[in-house]
N, C-alpha and C positions, 0 to 999 in steps of 0.2 A: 332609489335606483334599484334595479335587475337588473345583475348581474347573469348571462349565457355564456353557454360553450355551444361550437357547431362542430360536428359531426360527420365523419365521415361516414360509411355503410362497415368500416369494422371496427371506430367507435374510437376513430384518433382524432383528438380535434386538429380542427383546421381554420378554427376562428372564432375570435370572442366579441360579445357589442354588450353593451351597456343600454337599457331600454329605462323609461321614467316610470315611475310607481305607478301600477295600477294597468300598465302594461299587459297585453296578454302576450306569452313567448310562442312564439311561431313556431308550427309543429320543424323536427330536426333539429331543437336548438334545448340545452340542457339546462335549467337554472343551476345556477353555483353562489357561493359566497366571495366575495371579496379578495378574499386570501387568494380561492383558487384560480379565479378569475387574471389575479395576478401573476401566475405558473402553468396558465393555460399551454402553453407548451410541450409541457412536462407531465402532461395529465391526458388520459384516455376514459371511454365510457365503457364499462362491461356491466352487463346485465341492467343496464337504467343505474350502473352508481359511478360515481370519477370516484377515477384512483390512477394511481400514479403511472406513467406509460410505461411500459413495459423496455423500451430504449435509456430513459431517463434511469430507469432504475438499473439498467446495466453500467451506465453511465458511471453513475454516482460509487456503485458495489466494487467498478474497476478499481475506481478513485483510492475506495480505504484498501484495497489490496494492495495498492504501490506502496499504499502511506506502510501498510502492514509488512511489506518489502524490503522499506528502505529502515524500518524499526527494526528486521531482523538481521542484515546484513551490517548495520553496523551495534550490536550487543556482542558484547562480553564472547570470547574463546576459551574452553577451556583445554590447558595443555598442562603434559607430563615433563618434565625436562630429562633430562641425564639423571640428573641428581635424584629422580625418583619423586620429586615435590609439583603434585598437582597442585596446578594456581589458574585463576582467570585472567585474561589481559584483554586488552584493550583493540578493538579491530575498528576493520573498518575506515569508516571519515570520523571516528573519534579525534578531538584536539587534544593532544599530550599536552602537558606544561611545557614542553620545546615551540611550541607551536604547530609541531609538525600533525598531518594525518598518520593516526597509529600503522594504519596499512603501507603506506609511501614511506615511511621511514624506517621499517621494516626493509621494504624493498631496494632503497636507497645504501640499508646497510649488508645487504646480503651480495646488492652489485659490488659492493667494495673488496667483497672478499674476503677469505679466513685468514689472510692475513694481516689485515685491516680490523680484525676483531680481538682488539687488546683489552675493552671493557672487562668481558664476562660476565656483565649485570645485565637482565632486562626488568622492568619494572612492571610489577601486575597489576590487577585495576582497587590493591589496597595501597598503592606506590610501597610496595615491598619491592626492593632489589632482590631480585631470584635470581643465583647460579646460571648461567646459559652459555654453551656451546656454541659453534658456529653450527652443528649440527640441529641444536636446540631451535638459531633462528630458522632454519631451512622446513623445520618438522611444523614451528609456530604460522608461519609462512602458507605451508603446505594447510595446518587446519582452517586456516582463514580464510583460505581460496576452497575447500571444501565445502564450507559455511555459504560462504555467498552462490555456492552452482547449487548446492540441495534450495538455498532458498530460492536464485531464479527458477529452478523448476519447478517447485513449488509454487511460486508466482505463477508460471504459462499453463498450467495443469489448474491453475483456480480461475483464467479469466478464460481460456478453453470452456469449462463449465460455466462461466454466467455466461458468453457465448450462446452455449448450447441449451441453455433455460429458454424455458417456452413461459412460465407465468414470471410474475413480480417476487411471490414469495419462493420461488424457484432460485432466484437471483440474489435475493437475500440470505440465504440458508447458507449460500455461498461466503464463507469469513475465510479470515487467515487463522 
């Protein structure tokens, strides 16, 4: 079997056929392997070679960016308390041993109010009970929601640029 790709005039395909051995391929139409054949889609011609479309690959580059996203919005904060003891804790859609999301139950404890805050413990991500203030949760709070706006901009400022890529390896170059 010959396997083709067909061709548009700036070298997106637009359609694959399978011809029998021994075949000659009709001028517009790109011999390919098997593999590509099966991703013809996702694949373009520049200069007489397939390589990956230039869509696909924005596609794909968006992809690890979210994933890259949603890795940084919920890792580890670090925060100073009262007491002066730098510690990490836990943000984000982390699951506590309460079951709770570390971010929601933060929040849940901060609507309660300083009154409502008889603990004085919070736990960091070595489950150390650290000292904490109602001020402490308000400042932990405060870095957490820091965290997640630096990284969605972060995020819109990196697919802005695969966006604005004109090649494939333009697109690429593009990481978190």
């Amino acid at each position: 079997m010959i396997y083709a790709l067909e061709t548009d005039t700036n070298g997106i395909v637009v359609g694959s056929h399978v011809y029998p051995d021994g075949f000659t391929v009709p001028t517009g139409y790109i011999p390919c392997t098997k593999e590509q054949f099966g991703v013809a889609g996702t694949l373009q011609v520049v200069n007489g070679q397939i390589t990956e479309s230039l869509q696909a690959a924005k596609t794909a580059q968006i992809a690890l960016l979210k994933a890259g996203y949603q890795t940084a919005i919920n890792a580890p904060v670090t925060f100073k308390n009262a007491a002066g003891v730098t510690s990490t804790y836990p943000s984000g859609n982390t699951i506590l041993i309460t079951g709770d999301k570390a971010k929601s139950l933060l929040a849940e404890t901060i609507a309660a109010g300083s009154a409502a805050w008889t603990l004085g413990k919070w736990l960091d991500t070595n489950d150390v009970a650290q000292t904490f203030t109602f001020s402490d949760l308000q400042g932990l709070a405060a870095a957490m929601e820091a965290a997640v706006t630096t990284s969605y901009e972060t995020l819109v400022s990196k697919i802005a640029q695969v966006n604005a890529a004109t090649t494939v390896a333009d697109v690429q170059a593009v990481t978190w």
